[in-house]
C-alpha positions as CSV (number, residue, x, y, z in Angstrom):
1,X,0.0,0.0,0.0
2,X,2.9,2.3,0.3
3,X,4.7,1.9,-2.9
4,X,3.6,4.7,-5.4
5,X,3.6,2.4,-8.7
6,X,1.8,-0.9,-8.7
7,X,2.2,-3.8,-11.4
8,X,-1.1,-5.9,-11.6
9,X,0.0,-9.2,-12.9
10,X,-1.5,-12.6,-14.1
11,X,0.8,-15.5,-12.7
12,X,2.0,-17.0,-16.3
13,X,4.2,-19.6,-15.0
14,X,6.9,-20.5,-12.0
15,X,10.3,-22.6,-13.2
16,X,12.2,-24.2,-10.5
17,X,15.8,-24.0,-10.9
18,X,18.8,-25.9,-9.3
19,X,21.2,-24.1,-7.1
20,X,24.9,-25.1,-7.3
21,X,26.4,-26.3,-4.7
22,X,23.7,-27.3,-2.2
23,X,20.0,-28.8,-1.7
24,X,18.1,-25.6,-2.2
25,X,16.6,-24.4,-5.8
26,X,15.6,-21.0,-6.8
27,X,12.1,-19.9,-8.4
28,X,11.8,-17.7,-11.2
29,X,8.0,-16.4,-11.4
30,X,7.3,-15.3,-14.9
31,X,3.8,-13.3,-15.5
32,X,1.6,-10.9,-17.6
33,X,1.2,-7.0,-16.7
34,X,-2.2,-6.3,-17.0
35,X,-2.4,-3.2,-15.4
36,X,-0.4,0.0,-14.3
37,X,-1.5,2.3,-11.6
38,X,1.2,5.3,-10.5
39,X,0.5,8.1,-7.9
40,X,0.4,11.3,-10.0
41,X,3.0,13.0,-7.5
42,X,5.7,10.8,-9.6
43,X,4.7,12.0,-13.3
44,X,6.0,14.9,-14.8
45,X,4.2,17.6,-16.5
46,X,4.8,15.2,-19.9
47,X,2.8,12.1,-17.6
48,X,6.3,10.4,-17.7
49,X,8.0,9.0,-14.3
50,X,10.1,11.5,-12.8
51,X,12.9,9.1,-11.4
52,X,14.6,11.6,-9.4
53,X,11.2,12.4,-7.5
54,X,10.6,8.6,-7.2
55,X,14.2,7.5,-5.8
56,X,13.7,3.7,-6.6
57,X,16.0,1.2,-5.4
58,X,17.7,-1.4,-7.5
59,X,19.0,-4.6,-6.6
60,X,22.9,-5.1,-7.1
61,X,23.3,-8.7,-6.2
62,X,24.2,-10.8,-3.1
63,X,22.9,-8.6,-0.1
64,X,23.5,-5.4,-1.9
65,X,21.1,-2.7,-3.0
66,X,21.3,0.8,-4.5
67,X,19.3,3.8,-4.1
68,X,18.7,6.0,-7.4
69,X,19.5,9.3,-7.4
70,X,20.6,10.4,-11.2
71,X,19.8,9.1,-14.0
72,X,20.1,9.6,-17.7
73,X,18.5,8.5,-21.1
74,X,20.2,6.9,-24.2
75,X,18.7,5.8,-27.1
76,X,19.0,2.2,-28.3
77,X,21.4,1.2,-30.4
């Protein structure tokens, strides 16, 4: 209830995957967006997601995490 964007999904499928090196496996969820909603206090005056407002965090791997606090845009190649 406290996140400002929420990503309605339809469960498409879970795969189980091995894990080297010991008993435990890892899940990867896969599903379908089916719906968007985003507090307006995160949209620009264009209705696009002003990141620097936002501040999302971003996993890094192992235990590490980073918080966003620049960004820039690049088109594809």
């Amino acid at each position: 209830a406290e996140s400002p964007i929420h990503l309605e999904c339809r469960h498409t499928r879970s795969v189980t995957l091995p894990s080297a090196g010991n008993d435990k496996t890892n899940t990867v969820v896969f599903g379908e967006i089916i719906g968007i909603n985003i507090d307006d206090t995160y949209l620009d005056k264009d209705g696009r997601i002003d990141f620097t407002r936002l501040s999302p965090i971003g996993r890094l791997g192992y235990l590490d995490f980073t918080k966003v606090n620049n960004f820039f845009s690049m088109e594809r190649p």
